[in-house]
C-alpha positions as CSV (number, residue, x, y, z in Angstrom):
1,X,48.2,63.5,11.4
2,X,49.6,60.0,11.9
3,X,48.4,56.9,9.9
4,X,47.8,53.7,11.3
5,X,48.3,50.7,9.1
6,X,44.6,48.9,8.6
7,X,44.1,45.2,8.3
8,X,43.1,44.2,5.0
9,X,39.3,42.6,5.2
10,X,40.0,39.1,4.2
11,X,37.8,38.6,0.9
12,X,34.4,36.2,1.5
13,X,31.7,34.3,-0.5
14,X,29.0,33.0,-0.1
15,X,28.7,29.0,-1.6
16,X,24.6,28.6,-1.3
17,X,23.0,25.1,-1.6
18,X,19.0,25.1,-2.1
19,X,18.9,21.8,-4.4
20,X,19.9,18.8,-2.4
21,X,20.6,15.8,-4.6
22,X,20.9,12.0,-3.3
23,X,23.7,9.5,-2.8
24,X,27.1,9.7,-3.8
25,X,29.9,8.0,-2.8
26,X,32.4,8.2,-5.4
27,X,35.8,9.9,-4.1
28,X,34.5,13.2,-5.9
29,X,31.3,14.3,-6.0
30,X,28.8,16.9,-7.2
31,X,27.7,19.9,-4.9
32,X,24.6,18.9,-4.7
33,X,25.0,15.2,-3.5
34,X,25.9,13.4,0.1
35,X,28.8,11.1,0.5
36,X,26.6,9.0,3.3
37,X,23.4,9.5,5.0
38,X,20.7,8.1,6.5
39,X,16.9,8.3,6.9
40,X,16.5,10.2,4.0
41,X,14.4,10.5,1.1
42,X,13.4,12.2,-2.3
43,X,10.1,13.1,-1.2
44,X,10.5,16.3,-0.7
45,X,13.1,16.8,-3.5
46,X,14.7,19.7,-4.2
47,X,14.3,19.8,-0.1
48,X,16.5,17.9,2.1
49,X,14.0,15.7,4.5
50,X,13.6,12.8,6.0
51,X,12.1,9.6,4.9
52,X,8.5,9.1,6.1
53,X,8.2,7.1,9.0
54,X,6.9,3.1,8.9
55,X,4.4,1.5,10.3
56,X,5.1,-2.0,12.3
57,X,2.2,-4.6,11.5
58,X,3.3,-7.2,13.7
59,X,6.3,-9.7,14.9
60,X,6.1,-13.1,13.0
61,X,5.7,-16.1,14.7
62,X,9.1,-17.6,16.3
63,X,11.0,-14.6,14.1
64,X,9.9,-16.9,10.7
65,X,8.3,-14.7,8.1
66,X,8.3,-17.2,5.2
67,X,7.1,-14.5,2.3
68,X,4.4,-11.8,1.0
69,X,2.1,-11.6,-2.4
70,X,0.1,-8.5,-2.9
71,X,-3.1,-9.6,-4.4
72,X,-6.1,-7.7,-3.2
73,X,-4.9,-7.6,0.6
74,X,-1.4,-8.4,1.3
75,X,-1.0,-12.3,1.8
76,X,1.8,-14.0,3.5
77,X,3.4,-16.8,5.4
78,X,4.1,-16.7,8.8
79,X,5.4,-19.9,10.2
80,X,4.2,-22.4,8.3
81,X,0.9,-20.9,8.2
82,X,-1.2,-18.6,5.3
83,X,-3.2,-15.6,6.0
84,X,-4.9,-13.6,3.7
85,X,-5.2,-10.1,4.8
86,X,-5.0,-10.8,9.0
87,X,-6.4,-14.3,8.5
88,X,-5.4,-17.5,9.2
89,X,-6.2,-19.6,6.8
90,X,-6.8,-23.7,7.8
91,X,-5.0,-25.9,5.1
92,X,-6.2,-29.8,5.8
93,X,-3.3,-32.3,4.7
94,X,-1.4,-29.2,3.7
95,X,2.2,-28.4,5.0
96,X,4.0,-25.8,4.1
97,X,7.7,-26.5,4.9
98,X,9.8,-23.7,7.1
99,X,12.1,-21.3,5.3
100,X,12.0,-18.2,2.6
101,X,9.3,-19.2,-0.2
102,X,8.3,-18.1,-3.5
103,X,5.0,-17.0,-3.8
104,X,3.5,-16.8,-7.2
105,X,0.1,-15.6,-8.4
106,X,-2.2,-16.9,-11.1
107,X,-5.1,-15.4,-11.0
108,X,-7.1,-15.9,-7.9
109,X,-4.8,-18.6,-7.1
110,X,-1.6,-18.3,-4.7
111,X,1.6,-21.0,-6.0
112,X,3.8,-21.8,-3.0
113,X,7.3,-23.0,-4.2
114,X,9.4,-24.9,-3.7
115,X,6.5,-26.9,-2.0
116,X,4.3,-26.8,-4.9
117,X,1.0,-25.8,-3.1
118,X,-1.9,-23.8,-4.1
119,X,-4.2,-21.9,-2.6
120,X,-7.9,-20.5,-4.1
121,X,-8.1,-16.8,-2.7
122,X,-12.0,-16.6,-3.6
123,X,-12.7,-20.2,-2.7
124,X,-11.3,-21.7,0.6
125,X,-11.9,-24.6,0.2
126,X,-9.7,-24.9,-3.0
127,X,-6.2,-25.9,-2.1
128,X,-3.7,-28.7,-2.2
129,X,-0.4,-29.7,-3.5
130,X,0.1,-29.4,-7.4
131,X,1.7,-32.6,-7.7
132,X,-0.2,-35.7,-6.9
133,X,0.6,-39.2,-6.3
134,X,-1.5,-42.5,-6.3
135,X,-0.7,-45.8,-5.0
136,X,-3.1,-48.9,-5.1
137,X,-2.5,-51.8,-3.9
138,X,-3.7,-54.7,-6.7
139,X,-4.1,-57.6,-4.1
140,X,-7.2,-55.4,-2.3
141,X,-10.4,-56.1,-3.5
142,X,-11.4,-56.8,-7.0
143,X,-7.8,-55.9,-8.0
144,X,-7.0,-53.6,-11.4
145,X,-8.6,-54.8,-14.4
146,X,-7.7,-53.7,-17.5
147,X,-10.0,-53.4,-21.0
148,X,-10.1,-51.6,-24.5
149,X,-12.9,-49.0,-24.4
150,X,-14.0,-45.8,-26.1
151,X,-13.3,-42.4,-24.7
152,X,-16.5,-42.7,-22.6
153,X,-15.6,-45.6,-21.5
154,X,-17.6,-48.0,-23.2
155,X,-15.9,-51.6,-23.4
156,X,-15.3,-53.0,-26.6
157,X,-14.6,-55.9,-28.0
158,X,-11.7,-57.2,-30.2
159,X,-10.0,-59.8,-32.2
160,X,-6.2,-59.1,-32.5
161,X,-4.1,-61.0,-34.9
162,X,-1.3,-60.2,-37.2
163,X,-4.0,-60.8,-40.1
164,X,-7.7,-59.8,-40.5
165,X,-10.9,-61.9,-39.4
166,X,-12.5,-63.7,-42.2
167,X,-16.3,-62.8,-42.9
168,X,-16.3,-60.0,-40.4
169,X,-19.6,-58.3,-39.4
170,X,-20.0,-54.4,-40.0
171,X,-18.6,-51.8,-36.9
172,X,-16.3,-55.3,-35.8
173,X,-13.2,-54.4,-34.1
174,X,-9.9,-55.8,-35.3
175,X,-6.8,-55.3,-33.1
176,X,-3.9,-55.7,-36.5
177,X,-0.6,-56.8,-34.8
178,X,1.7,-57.4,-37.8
179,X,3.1,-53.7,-37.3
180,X,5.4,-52.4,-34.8
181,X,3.0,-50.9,-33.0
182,X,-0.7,-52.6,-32.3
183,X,-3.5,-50.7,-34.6
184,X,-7.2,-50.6,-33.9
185,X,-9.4,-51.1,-37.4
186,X,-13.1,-51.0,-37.5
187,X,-15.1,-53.1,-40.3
188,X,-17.5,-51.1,-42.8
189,X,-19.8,-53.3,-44.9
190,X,-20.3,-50.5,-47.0
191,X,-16.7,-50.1,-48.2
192,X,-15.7,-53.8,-47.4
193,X,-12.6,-52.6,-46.3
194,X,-10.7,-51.8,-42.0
195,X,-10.5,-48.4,-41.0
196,X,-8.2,-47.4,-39.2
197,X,-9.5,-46.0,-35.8
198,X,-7.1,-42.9,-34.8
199,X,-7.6,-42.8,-31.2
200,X,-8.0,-45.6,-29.0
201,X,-8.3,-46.2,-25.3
202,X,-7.6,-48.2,-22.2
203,X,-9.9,-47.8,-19.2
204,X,-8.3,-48.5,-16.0
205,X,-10.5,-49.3,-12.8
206,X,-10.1,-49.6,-9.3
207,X,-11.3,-48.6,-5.9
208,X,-10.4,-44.8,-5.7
209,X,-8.4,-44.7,-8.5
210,X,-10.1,-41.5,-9.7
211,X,-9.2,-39.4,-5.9
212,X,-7.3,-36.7,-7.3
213,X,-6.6,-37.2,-10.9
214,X,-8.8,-35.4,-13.4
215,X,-9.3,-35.5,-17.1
216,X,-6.3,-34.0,-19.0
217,X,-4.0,-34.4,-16.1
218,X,-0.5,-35.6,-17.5
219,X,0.3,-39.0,-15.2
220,X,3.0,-40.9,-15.2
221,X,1.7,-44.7,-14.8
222,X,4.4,-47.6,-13.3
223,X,3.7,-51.1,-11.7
224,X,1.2,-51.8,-13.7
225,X,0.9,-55.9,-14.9
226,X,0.6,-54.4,-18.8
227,X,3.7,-53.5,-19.6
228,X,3.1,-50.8,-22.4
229,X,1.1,-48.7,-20.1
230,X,4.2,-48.1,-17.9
231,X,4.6,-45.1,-19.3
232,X,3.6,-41.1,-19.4
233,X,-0.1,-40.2,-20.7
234,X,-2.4,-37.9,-21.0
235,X,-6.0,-38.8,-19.0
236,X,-8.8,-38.3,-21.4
237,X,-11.3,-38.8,-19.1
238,X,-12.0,-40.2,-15.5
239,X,-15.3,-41.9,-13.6
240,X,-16.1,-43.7,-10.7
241,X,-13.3,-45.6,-9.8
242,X,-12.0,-45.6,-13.0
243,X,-9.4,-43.8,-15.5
244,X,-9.4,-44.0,-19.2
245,X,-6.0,-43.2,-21.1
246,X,-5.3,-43.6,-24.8
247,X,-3.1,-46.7,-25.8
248,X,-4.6,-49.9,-27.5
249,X,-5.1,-53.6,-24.9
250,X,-5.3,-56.5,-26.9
251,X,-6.9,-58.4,-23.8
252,X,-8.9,-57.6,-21.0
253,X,-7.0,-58.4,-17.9
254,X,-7.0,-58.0,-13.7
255,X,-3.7,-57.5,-12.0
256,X,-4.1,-58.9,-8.3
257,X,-0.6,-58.5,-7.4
258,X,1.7,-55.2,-7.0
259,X,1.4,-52.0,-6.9
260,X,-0.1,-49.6,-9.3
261,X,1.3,-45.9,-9.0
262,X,0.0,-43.0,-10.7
263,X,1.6,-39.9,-10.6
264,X,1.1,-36.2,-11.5
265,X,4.4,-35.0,-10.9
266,X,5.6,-31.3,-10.5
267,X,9.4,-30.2,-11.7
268,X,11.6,-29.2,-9.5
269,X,12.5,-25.6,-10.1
270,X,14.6,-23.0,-9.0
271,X,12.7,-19.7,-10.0
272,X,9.3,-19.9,-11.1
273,X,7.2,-16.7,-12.9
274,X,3.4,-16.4,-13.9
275,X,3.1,-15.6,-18.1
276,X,0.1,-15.3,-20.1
277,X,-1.8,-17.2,-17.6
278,X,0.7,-20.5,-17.7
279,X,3.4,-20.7,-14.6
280,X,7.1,-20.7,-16.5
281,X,9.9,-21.6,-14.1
282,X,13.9,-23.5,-14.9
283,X,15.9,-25.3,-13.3
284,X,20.0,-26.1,-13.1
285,X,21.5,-29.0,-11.3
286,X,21.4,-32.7,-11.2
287,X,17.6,-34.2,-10.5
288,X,17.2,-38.0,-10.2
289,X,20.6,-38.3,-11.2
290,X,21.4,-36.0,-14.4
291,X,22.6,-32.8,-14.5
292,X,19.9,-30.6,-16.5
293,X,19.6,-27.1,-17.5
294,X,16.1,-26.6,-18.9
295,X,13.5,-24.1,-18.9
296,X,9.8,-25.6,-18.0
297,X,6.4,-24.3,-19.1
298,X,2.6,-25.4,-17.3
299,X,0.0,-26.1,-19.4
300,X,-2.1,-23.3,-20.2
301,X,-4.8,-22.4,-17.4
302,X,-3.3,-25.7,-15.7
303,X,-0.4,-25.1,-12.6
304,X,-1.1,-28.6,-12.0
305,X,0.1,-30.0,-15.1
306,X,3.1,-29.7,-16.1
307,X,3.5,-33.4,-18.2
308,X,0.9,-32.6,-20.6
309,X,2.1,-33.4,-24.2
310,X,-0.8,-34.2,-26.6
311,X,0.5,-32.1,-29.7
312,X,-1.8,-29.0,-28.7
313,X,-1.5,-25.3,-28.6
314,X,-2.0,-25.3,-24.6
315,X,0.4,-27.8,-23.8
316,X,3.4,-28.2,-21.3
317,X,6.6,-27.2,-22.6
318,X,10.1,-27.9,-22.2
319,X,13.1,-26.8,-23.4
320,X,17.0,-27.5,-22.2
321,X,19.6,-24.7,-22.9
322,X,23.5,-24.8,-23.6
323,X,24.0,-21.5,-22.3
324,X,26.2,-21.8,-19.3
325,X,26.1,-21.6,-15.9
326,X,23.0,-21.5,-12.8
327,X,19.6,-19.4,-13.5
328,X,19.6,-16.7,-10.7
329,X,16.2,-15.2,-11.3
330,X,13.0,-14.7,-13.5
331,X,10.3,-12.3,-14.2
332,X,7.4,-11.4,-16.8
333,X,8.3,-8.7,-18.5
334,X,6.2,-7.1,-20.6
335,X,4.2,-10.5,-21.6
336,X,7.6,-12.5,-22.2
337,X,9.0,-14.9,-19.7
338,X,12.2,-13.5,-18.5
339,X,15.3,-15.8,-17.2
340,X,18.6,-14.7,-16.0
341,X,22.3,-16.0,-15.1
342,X,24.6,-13.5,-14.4
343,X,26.0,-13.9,-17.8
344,X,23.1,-13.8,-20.2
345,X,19.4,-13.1,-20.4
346,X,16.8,-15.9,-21.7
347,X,13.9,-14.5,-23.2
348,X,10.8,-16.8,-24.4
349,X,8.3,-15.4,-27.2
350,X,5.1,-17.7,-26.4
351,X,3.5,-18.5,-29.5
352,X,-0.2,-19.8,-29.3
353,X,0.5,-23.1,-31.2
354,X,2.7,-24.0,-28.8
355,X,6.0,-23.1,-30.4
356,X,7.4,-21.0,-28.2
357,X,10.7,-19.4,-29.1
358,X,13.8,-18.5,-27.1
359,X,15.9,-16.2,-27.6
360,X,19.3,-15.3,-25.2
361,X,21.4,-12.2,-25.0
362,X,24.9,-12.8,-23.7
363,X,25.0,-9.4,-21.1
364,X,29.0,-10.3,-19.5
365,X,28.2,-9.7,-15.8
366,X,25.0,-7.5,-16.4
367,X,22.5,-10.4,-15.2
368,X,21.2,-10.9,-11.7
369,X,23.4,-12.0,-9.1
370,X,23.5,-15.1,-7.2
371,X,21.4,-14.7,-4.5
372,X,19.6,-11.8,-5.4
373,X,16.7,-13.1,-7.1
374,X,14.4,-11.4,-5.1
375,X,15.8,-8.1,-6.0
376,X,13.9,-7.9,-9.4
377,X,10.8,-5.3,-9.3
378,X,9.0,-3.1,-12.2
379,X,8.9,-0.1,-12.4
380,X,6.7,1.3,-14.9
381,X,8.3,-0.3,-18.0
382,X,11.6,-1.0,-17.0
383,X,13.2,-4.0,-15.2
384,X,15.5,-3.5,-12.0
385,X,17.7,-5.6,-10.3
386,X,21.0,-6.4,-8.8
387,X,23.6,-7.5,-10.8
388,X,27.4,-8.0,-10.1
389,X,28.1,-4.8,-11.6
390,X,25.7,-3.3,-9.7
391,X,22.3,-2.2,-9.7
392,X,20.7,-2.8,-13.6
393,X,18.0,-0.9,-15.4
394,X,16.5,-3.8,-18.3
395,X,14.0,-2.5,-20.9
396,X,14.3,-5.3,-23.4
397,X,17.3,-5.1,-24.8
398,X,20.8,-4.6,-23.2
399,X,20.9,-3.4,-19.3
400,X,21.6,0.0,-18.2
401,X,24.0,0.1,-14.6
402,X,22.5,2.7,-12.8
403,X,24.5,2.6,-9.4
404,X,27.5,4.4,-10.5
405,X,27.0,6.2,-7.3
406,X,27.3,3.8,-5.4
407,X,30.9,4.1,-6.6
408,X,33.5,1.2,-5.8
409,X,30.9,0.1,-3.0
410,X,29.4,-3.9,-3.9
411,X,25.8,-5.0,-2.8
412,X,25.0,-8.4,-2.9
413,X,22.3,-10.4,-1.9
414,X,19.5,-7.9,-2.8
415,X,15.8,-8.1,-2.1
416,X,13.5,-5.2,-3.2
417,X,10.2,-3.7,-4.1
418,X,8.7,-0.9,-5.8
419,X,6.4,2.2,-4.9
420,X,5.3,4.7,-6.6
421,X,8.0,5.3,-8.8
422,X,10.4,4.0,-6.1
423,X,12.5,1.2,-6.6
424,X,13.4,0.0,-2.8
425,X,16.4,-2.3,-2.3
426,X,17.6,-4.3,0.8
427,X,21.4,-5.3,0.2
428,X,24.3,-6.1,1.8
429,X,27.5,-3.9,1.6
430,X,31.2,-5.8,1.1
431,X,31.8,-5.1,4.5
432,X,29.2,-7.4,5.6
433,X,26.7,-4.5,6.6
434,X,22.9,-4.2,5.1
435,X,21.6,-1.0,3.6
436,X,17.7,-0.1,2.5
437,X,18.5,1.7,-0.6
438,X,15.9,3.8,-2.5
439,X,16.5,4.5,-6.2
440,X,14.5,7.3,-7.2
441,X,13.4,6.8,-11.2
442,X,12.4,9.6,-12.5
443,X,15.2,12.2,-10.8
444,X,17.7,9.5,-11.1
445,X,19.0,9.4,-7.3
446,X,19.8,7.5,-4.7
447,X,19.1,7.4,-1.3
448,X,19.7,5.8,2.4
449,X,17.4,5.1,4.7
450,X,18.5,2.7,7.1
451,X,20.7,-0.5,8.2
452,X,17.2,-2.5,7.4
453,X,17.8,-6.5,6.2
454,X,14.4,-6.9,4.0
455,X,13.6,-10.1,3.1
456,X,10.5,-9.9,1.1
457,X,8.6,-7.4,-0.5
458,X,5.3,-7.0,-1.6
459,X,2.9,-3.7,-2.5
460,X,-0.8,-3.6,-2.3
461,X,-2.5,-0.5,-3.8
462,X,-0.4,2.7,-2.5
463,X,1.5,0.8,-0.2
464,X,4.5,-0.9,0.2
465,X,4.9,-4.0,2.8
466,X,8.1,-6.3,3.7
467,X,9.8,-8.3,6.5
468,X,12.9,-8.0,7.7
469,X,15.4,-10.6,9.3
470,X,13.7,-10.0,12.6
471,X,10.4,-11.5,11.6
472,X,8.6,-8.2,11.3
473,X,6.2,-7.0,9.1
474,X,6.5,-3.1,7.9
475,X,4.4,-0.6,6.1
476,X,6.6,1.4,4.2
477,X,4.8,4.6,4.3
478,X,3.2,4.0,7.6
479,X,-0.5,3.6,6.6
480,X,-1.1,1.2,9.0
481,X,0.8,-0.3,12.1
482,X,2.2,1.0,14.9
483,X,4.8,4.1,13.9
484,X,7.9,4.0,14.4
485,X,9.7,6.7,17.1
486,X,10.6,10.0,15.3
487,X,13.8,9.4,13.5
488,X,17.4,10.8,13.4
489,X,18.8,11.5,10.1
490,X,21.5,12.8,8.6
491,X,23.2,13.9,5.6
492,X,27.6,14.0,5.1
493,X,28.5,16.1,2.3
494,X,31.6,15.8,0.1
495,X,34.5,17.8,-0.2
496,X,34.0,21.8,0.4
497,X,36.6,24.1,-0.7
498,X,38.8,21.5,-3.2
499,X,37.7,24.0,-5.8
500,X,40.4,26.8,-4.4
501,X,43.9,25.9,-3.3
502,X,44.1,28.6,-1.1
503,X,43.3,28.4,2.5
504,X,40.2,29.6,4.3
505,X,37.9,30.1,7.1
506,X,34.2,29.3,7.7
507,X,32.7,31.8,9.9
508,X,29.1,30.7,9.8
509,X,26.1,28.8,8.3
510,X,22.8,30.4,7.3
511,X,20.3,27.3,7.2
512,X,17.2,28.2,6.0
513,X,14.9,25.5,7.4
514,X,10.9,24.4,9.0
515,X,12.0,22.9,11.7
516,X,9.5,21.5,14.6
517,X,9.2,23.3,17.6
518,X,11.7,22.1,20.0
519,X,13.1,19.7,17.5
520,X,17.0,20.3,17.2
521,X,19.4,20.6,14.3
522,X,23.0,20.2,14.6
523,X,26.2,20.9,12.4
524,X,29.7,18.4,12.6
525,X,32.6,19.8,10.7
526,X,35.7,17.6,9.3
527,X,38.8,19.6,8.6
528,X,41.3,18.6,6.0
529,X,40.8,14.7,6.2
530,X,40.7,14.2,9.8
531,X,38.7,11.3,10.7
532,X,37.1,13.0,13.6
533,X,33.9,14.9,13.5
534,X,34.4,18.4,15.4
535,X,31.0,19.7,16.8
536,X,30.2,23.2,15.3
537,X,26.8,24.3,16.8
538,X,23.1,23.9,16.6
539,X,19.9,25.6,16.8
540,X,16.3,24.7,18.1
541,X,13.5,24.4,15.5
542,X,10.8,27.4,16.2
543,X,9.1,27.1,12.7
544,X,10.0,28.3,9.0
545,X,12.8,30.8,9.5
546,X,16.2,31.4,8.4
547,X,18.6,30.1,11.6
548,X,22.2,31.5,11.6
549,X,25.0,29.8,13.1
550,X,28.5,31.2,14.0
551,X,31.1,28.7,13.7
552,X,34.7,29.0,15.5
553,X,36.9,30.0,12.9
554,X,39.5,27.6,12.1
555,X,41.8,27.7,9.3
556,X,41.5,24.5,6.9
557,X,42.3,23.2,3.1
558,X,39.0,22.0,2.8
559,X,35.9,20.0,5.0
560,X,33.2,18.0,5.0
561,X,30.2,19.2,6.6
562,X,27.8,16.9,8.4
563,X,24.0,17.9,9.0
564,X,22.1,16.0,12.2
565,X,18.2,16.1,12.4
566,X,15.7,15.0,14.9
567,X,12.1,14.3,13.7
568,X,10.3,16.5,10.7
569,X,12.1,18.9,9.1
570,X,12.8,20.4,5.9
571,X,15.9,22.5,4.9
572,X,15.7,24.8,2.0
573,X,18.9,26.4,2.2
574,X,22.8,26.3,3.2
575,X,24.3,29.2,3.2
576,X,28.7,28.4,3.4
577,X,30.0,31.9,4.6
578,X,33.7,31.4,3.3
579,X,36.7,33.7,4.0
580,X,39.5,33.6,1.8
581,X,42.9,33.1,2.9
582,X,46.7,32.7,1.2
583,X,47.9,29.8,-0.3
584,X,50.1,29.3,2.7
């Protein structure tokens, strides 16, 4: 009986994958994770699925969205205008200037910088600019006259001379001139002796002299015919047509010529944050001529004011730095004003006597990058943000980098937002491209959803919002808006088969999947480097089944593998059917 000579059965296995990670785009990479992708999401993690679909609110006016606050309804600019919630709100007098702002809260109050408005979200009638500026003209009217007072504005009446009034009368004022600065004394019959009085006061009138300025505001005064009140003070209190500051007037006087300005003025800043119910912001650069590098603090309660310097707890507070280079962004964290160059971190410890501390933490390229600003959000307890070593993690002491996924890639110009445990960042790529990126916290992965330029972000309850460069405004997880069309997603794995030298077939794919009715899922195969994708099958979505697919055998090194998806799906499963070849 003859024998035939049999062909060996080339040895198989089976390389299964039922836990699909996020992101990676490092040249080698785990199992588990995707060299590139897009419209995905961690929702459904261990599954592989696709991000949930947004909802479109509306298109800005003219494509100018101009920024978002989440207070108890989402607020924003659109064009110039403010709406709280879908409504428009009327600001009399009140520009607001074209461009990207910063929108701060304080309470019930909105902060528009750099235009320095405000807006009462409770009260609508509550609004204006922070800053505040007076001019009167002294040859209108009964001009500016000038007189020593008390603080309720009661004139009085004093002698001043470089030596006391003989046979003075008891409560008689004496203005004592011999020092280098004037000094109001008060006789007492009882002690025969001048008291000194420790806080005097000028009271200031005019017509409408008093239209915004209130007590306590921090003014700077200039034009004025007495020359020692061209200066900065502090207004104790204000009347009818009439101010009253602190300061000593050996004369009673009325200025008929010139002009008086008074002015509450506002800092320029680059960054600006809400603390412990004062606004902190800094600035770098050259104002009015010198260069400055300073960090600013309002008074406490007060927006408005921050030129208020009385030797108090709640005061306004300044402080220049030496540490080097621009501020690039600022947050609260954790109850402690938070300011960053890419180089170091600034930290201020408010104290409640006023002696607030700073304290800075040289970080060598671990700060936030020019430009990305807008990419700080909380999450939970910890800081994010891009830096220009990549995306940070900041709990108080030195950051984390927590994009090493991301590989050699570089982001820049982030803007981002947080939900539920989700830090969402909109940033550009070094090859000029934009990517919404979505860091998942607690499982420590990345994803991609889309090519999506952000520019602002802000969340309201369980609900993310932002605009993008187009002008319109989203709803991250759909809740309200128009939806978007069912999306197409995919998912490019990294290198299969580098962990064998030898060579090998794929003969098929068991996907265990729910896929929609109808909906379609398709497989692209890369052999052994080649830049082109080579189309290996699909199969039609009829439910939660197990969907094999028989691939043309082709002998290969190694492959990439490439999953496309239409609408809702979820995938379970990958079955790899490998056969193993010779090393030749």
């Amino acid at each position: 009986m003859p024998y035939y000579p049999k062909h060996s059965v080339l040895p198989t296995s089976r390389d299964t994958l039922d836990t699909f990670g996020g992101l990676d785009m490092r040249e080698r990479i785990e199992r588990a994770s995707f060299a590139d992708m897009r419209n995905l999401s961690s929702l459904s993690y261990p599954l592989l699925a696709p991000r949930r679909r947004r909802g479109k609110l509306r298109m800005m006016q003219n494509q100018h969205p101009g920024g978002l606050i989440g207070k108890d309804t989402l607020c924003f600019i659109d064009n110039g205008e403010l709406y709280i919630g879908q409504t428009k709100k009327t600001l009399s007098g009140v520009t607001i200037s074209s461009g990207q702002k910063q929108l701060v809260g304080m309470g019930a109050y909105i902060c528009i910088f750099p235009d320095g408005i405000f807006f009462n979200t409770e009260d609508d009638s509550d609004y204006g600019y922070m800053a505040a500026e007076m001019k009167i003209d002294a040859g209108t009217g009964s001009g500016i006259s000038y007189m020593l007072c008390s603080r309720d504005g009661e004139s009085l009446s004093a002698t001043a001379s470089a030596t006391a009034p003989e046979e003075p009368e008891d409560g008689q004022y004496w203005i004592d001139t011999s020092g280098d600065t004037d000094t109001l004394k008060r006789y007492s019959a009882i002690y025969k002796d001048w008291t000194d009085i420790a806080s005097s006061y000028i009271k200031i009138s005019a017509s409408g002299i008093d239209d915004g300025i209130n007590a306590g505001d921090g003014i700077t005064i200039s034009g004025s015919s007495v020359p020692e009140l061209n200066s900065s003070f502090v207004v104790t209190e204000t009347g009818e047509d009439c101010i009253i500051v602190p300061g000593v007037l050996r004369e009673v006087s009325t200025q008929r010529q010139g002009t008086l300005t008074l002015a509450r003025k506002l800092p320029q800043m680059d960054y600006v944050c809400e603390c412990g119910n004062r606004l902190w912001g800094c600035k770098y650069g050259t104002v009015d001529g010198e260069t400055v590098n300073v960090l600013y603090a309002s008074a406490l309660g007060d927006f408005k004011n921050w030129n208020r310097f009385e030797g108090a707890a709640g005061d306004s507070w300044w402080a220049s730095r030496g540490s080097d280079g621009a501020w690039t962004g600022c947050a609260n964290y954790l109850g402690h004003p938070t300011f960053f160059k890419e180089n170091c971190i600034e930290v201020i410890y408010p104290s409640e006597s006023g002696a607030h501390r700073v304290v800075t933490t040289e970080v060598g390229g671990l700060g936030v990058a020019r430009g990305s600003a807008a990419s700080l959000a909380m999450v939970g307890s910890v800081l994010y943000y891009l830096s220009p070593s990549g995306v940070c993690a900041y709990t108080g002491t030195l950051p984390q980098v927590v994009s090493a996924a991301f590989g050699t890639e570089h982001f820049s110009h982030g803007v981002a937002g947080e939900l539920v445990g989700r830090y969402y960042l909109s940033a550009m790529n070094s090859a000029g491209e934009w990517r919404m990126l979505v860091y998942d916290t607690s499982r420590l992965i990345w994803h991609i959803e889309d090519e999506t330029q952000a520019t602002a972000f802000a969340r309201v309850g369980n609900e993310l919002y932002f605009t993008d460069a187009a002008g319109n405004l989203w709803t991250v997880t759909g809740s309200s808006g128009a939806k978007e069309a069912p999306l197409t997603w995919y998912a490019e794995s990294g290198v299969i088969g580098y962990y064998t030298p030898d060579r090998k077939y794929l003969s098929r794919f068991n996907i265990r999947a729910e896929i929609d009715i109808g909906e379609r899922l398709e497989v692209w195969l890369c052999y052994d480097g080649d830049p082109e994708w080579v189309f290996a099958g699909s199969v039609t979505g009829n439910g939660m089944r197990t969907y094999t697919l028989a691939v043309p055998p082709r002998r290969c090194d190694h492959m990439r593998m490439r999953i496309v998806g239409e609408g809702d799906c979820r995938v379970w499963q990958i079955d790899n059917i490998l056969a193993k070849g010779s090393d030749i």
